[in-house]
C-alpha positions as CSV (number, residue, x, y, z in Angstrom):
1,X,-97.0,-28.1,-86.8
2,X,-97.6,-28.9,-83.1
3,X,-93.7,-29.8,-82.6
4,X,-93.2,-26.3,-83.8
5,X,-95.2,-24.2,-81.8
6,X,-93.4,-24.8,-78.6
7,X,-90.0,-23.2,-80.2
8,X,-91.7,-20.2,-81.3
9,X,-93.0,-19.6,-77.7
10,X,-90.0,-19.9,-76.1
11,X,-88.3,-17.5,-78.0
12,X,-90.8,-15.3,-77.2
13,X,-90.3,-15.9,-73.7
14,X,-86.6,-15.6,-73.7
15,X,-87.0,-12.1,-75.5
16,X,-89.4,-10.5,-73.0
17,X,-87.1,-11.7,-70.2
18,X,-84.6,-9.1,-71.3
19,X,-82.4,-7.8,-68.1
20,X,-83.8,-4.3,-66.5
21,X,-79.6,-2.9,-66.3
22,X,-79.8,-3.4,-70.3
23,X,-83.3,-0.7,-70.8
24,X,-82.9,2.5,-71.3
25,X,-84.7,4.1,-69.0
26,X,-82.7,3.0,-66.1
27,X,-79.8,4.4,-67.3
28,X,-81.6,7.5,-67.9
29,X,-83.0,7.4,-63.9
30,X,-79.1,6.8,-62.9
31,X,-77.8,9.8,-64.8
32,X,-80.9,12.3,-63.5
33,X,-79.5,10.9,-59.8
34,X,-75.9,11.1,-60.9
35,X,-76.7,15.0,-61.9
36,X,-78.9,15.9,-58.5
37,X,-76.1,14.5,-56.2
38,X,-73.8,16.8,-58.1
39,X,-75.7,19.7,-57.8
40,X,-76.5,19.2,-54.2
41,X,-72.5,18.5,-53.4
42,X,-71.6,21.6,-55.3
43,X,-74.4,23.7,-53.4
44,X,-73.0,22.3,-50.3
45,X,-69.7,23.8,-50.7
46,X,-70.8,27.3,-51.9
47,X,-72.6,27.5,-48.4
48,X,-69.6,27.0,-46.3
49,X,-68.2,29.8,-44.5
50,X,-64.9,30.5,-43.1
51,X,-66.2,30.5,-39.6
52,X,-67.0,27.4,-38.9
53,X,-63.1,26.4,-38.0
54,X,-63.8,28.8,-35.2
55,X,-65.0,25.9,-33.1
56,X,-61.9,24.1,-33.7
57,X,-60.1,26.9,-32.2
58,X,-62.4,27.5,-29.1
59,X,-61.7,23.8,-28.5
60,X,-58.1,24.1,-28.6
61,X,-58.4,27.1,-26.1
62,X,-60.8,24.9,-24.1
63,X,-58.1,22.7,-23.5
64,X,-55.1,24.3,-22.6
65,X,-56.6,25.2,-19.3
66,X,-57.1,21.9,-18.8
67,X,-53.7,21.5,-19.1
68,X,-53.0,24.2,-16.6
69,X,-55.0,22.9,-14.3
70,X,-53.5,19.8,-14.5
71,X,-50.5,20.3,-13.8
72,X,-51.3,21.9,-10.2
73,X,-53.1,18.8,-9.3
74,X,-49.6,17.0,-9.7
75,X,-48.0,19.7,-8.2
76,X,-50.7,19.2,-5.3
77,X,-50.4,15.7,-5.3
78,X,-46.6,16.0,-4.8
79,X,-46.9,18.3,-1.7
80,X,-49.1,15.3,-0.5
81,X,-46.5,12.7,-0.5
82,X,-44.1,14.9,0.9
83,X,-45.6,15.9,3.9
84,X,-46.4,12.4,4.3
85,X,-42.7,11.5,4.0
86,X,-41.8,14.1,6.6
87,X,-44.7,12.9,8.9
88,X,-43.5,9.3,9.0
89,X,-40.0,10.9,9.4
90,X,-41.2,12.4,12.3
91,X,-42.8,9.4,13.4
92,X,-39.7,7.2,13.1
93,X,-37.4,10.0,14.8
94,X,-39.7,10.2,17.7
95,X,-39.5,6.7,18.0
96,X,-36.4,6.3,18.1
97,X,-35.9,8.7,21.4
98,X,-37.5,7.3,23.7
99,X,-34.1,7.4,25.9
100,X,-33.6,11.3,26.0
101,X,-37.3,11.7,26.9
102,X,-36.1,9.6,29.7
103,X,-33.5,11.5,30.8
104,X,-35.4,14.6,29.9
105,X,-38.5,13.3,32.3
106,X,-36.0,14.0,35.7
107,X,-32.9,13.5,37.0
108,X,-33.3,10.6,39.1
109,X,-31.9,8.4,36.0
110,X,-28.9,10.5,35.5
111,X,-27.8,10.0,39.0
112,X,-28.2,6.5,38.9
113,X,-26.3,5.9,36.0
114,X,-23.7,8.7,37.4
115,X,-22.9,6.8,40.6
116,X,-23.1,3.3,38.5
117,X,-20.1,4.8,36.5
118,X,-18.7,5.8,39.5
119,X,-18.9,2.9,41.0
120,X,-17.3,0.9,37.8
121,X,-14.4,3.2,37.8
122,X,-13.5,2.5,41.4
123,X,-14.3,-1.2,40.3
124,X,-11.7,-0.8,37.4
125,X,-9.2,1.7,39.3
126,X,-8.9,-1.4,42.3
127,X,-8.3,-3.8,40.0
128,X,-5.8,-2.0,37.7
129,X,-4.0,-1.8,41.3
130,X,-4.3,-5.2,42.6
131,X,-3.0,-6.5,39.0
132,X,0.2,-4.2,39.3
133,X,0.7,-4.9,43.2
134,X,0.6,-8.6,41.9
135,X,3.0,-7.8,38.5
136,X,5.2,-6.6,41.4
137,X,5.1,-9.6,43.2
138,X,5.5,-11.8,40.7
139,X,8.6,-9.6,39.2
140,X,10.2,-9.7,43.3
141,X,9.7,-13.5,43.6
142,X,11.7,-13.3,39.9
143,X,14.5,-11.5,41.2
144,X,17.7,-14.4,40.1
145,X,20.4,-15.1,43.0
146,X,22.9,-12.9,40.3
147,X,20.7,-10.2,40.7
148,X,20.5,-10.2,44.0
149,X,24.2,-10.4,44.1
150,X,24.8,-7.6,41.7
151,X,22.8,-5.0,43.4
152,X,24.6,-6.3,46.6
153,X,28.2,-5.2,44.8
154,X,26.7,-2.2,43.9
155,X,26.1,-1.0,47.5
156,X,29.5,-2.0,48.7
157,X,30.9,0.2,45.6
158,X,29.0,3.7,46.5
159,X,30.2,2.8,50.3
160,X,33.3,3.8,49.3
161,X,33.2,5.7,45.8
162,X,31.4,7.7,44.2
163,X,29.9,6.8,40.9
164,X,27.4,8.2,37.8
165,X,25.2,5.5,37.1
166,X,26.7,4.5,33.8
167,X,30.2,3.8,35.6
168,X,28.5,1.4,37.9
169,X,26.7,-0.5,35.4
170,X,30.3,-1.4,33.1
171,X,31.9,-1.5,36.7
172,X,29.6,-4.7,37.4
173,X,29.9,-5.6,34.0
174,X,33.6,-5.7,34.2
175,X,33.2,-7.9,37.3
176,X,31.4,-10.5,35.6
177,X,28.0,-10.0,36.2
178,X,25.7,-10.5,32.9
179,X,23.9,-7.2,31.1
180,X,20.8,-8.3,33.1
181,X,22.0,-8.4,36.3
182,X,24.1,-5.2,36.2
183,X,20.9,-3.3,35.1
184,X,18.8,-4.6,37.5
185,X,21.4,-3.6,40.1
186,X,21.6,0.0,38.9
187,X,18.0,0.6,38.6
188,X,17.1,-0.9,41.8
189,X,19.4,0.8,44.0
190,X,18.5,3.6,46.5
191,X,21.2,6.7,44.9
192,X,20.8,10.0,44.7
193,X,23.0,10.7,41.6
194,X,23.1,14.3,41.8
195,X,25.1,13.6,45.2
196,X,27.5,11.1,43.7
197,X,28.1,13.7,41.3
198,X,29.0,16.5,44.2
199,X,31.4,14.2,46.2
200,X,33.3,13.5,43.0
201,X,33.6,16.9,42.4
202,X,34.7,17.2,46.0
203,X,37.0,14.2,45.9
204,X,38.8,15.9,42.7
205,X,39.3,19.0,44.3
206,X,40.7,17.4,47.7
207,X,44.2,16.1,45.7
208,X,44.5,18.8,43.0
209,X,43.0,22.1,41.3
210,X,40.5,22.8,38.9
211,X,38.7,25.5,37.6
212,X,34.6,25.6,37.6
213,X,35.1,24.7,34.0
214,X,37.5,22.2,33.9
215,X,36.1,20.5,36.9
216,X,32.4,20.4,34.9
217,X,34.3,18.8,32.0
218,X,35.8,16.5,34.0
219,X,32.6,15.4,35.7
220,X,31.2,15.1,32.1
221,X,33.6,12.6,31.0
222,X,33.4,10.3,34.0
223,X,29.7,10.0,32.2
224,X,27.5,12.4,34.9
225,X,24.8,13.8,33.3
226,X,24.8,17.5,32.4
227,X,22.2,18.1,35.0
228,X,24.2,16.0,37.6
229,X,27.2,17.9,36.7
230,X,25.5,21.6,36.9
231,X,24.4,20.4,40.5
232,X,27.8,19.7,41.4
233,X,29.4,22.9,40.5
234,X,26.6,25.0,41.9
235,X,26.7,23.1,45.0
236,X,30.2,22.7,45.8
237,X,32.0,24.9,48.6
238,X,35.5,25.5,46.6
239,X,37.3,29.2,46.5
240,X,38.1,29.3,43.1
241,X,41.0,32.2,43.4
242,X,43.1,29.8,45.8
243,X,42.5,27.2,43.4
244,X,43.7,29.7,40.8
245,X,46.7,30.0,42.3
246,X,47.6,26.3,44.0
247,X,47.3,25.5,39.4
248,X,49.9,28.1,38.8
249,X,52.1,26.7,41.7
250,X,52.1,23.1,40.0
251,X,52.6,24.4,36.8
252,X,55.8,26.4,38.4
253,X,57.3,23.4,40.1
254,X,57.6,21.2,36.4
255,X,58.7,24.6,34.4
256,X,59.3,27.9,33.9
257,X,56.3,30.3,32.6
258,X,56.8,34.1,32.3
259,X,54.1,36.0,33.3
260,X,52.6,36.4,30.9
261,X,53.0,32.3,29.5
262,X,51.8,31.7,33.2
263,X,48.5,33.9,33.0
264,X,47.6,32.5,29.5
265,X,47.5,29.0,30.8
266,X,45.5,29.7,33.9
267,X,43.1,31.3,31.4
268,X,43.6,28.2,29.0
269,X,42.6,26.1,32.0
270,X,39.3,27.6,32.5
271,X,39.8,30.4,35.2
272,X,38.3,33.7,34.8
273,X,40.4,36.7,34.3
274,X,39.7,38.0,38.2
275,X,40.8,34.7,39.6
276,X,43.6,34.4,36.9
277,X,45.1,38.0,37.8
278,X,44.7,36.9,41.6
279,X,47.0,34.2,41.2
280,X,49.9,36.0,39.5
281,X,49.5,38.6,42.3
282,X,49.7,36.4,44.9
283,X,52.4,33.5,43.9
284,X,55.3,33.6,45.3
């Protein structure tokens, strides 16, 4: 009997320690609570009103002139780093003159820097002249014995000639003095070739006739210049109408011309019509 008794009481113990989720009552406290917080929810709701996302909106206006202020504080801080660009600009620019201020502060620079370029020029100028006085030297004390010789032959040949320039030259040449020598000769020589030109127009005329134009042609070919050749004609004392008329002599003596053949050929030769017509009236 006394083994038994301790079985019996802990049955007993294990049924009254039954778990409190597993009673009734606490499921009937959960659903009373389940219920208020349903009511009070749905109450909630019904007491909303539409206004109340007003404040949303008034926050949203609150901020866009935020915004717009914003923006001219950038636009204020931009105007701040630009004038501060320009002023260190200005800074550097007027650094960086410091010479016209000098020049601007009086003129006693100006003239010193005037008479120091003056003075380099003259300087410069001297040399440049002592260089070519000693080029000259140099080019004198150069001067070959053919040389020499050639300008020598061309003196003796003017003495007694007249020549262009370009006839002397193949005149030396042809005597056997080199390219060099014959244009050193020519160059160097003290001619005036407009005079050569005149007493070969004068030597022409001494041992036969020519008309203005056939006596500038003839000039021409012995290789005068058209300028030395102008001066000749222009220059020269010759009476054209005699010399007219001596030409239709010649040509008289070696044929026979009519008139008219006669007058034609004077023309041909380069007489004018006047002097021409003064020759047939006058040859005998």
């Amino acid at each position: 009997m006394s083994r038994n008794t301790p079985r019996k009481t802990r049955s007993n113990q294990m049924k009254k320690k039954k778990p409190f989720y597993k009673k009734w009552w606490v499921w009937l406290i959960a659903a009373l609570i389940g219920i208020g917080a349903a009511g009070a929810g749905l109450g909630g709701s019904d007491n909303v009103q539409p206004e109340d996302t007003e404040p949303e909106l008034v926050e949203k206006t609150d901020t866009e002139p935020a915004v717009e202020e914003a923006e001219p504080a950038e636009e204020t801080e931009t105007e701040d780093s630009t004038q501060e660009e320009t002023e260190e600009v200005a800074e550097e620019v007027t650094e960086e003159e410091p010479q016209e201020t000098v020049e601007d502060e009086g003129t006693d620079t100006e003239v010193v820097v005037e008479e120091d370029t003056q003075e380099a020029d003259t300087e410069t100028e001297e040399a440049a002249e002592n260089d070519s006085a000693a080029v000259t030297e140099e080019a004198q004390t150069e001067v070959s014995l053919e040389q020499e010789a050639a300008l020598l032959k061309a003196r003796d040949y003017l003495n007694y000639s007249p020549y262009p320039k370009f006839a002397l030259y193949d005149q030396l040449v042809f005597e056997g003095y080199s390219d060099d020598a014959a244009l050193y000769a020519v160059e160097n020589i003290e001619a005036d070739w407009n005079q050569q030109a005149l007493k070969q127009a004068e030597d022409y005329l001494m041992y036969t006739s020519f008309s203005e134009d056939s006596l500038y042609d003839q000039l021409i070919y012995d290789e005068y210049t058209e300028e030395q050749a102008k001066y000749a004609i222009s220059n020269i004392e010759a009476d054209w109408n005699k010399h007219a008329l001596k030409q239709a002599q010649d040509y008289l003596d070696y044929s026979i011309y009519t008139d008219s053949e006669l007058y034609d050929q004077l023309i041909f030769e380069g007489f004018t019509p006047e002097q021409a017509q003064y020759a047939m009236d006058n040859i005998e």
